[in-house]
C-alpha positions as CSV (number, residue, x, y, z in Angstrom):
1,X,33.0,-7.9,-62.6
2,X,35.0,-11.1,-64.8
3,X,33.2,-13.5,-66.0
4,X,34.9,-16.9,-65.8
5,X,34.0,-19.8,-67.7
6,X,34.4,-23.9,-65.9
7,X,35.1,-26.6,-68.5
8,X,34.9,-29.9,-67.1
9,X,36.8,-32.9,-68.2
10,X,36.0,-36.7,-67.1
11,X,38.6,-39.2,-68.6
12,X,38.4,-37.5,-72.2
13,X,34.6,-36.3,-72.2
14,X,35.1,-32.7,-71.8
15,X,31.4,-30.6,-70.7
16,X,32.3,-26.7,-72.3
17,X,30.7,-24.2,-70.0
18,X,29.0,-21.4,-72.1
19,X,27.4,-19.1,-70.0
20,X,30.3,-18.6,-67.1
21,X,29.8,-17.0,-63.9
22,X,30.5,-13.6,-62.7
23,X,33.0,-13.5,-60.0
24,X,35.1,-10.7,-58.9
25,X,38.6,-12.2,-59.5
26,X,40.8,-14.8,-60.4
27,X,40.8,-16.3,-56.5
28,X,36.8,-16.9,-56.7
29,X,37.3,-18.6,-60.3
30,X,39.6,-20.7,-57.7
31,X,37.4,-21.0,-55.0
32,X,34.4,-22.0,-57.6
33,X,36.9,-24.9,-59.1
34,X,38.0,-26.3,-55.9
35,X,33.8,-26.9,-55.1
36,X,33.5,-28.8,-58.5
37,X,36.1,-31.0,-58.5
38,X,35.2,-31.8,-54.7
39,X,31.7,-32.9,-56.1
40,X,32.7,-34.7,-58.4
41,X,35.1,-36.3,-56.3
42,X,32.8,-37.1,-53.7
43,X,32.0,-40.6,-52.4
44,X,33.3,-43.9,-53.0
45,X,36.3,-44.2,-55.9
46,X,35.5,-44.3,-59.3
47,X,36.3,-48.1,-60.8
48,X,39.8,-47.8,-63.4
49,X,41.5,-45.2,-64.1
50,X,39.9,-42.1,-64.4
51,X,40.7,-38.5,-64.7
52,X,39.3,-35.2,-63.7
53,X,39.8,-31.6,-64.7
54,X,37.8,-28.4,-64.6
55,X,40.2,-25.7,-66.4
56,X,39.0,-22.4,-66.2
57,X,39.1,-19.8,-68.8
58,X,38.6,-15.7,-68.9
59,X,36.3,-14.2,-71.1
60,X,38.6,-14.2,-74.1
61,X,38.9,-17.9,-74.1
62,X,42.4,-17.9,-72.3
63,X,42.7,-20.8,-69.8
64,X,43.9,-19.8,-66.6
65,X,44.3,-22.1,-65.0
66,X,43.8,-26.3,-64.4
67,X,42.8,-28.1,-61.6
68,X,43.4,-31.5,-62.1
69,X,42.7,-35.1,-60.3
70,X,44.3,-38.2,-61.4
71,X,43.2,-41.7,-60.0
72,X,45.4,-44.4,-60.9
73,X,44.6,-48.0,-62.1
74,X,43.1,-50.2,-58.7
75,X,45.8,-53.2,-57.7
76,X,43.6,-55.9,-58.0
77,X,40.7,-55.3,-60.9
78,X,37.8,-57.1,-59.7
79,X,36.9,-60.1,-61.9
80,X,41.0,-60.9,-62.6
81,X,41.4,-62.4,-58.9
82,X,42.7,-65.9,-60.8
């Protein structure tokens, strides 16, 4: 069985996932993604701009792939209503 590895990435902090998970291909690595970035998604939006990613790497280090949310900048930024 592969094991997978789930970096995570919020607006330039990135969060290296060193022990992996087992999985038994690359569609569960996809599967497990898809339930992060929904957590971390969950709720009310974030204030600014702010960007997501898990990327998720084999066990050689090679990415595989990149899930990736982008939230762009609110219209009116609270405090700059004059």
């Amino acid at each position: 069985m592969p094991r997978f590895f789930f970096d995570l990435s919020d607006t330039g902090d990135v969060y290296h996932d060193a022990r992996g998970a087992l999985l038994l291909g690359a569609e569960s690595a996809k599967e497990r993604a898809m339930e992060m970035v929904r957590k971390l998604v969950a709720g009310p939006p974030p204030p600014g701009y702010r960007d997501l990613a898990c990327t998720v790497r084999d066990f050689d280090g090679n990415q595989i792939m990149q899930i990736r949310i982008e939230f762009g900048r609110p219209a009116v930024i609270p405090g700059n209503s004059k």
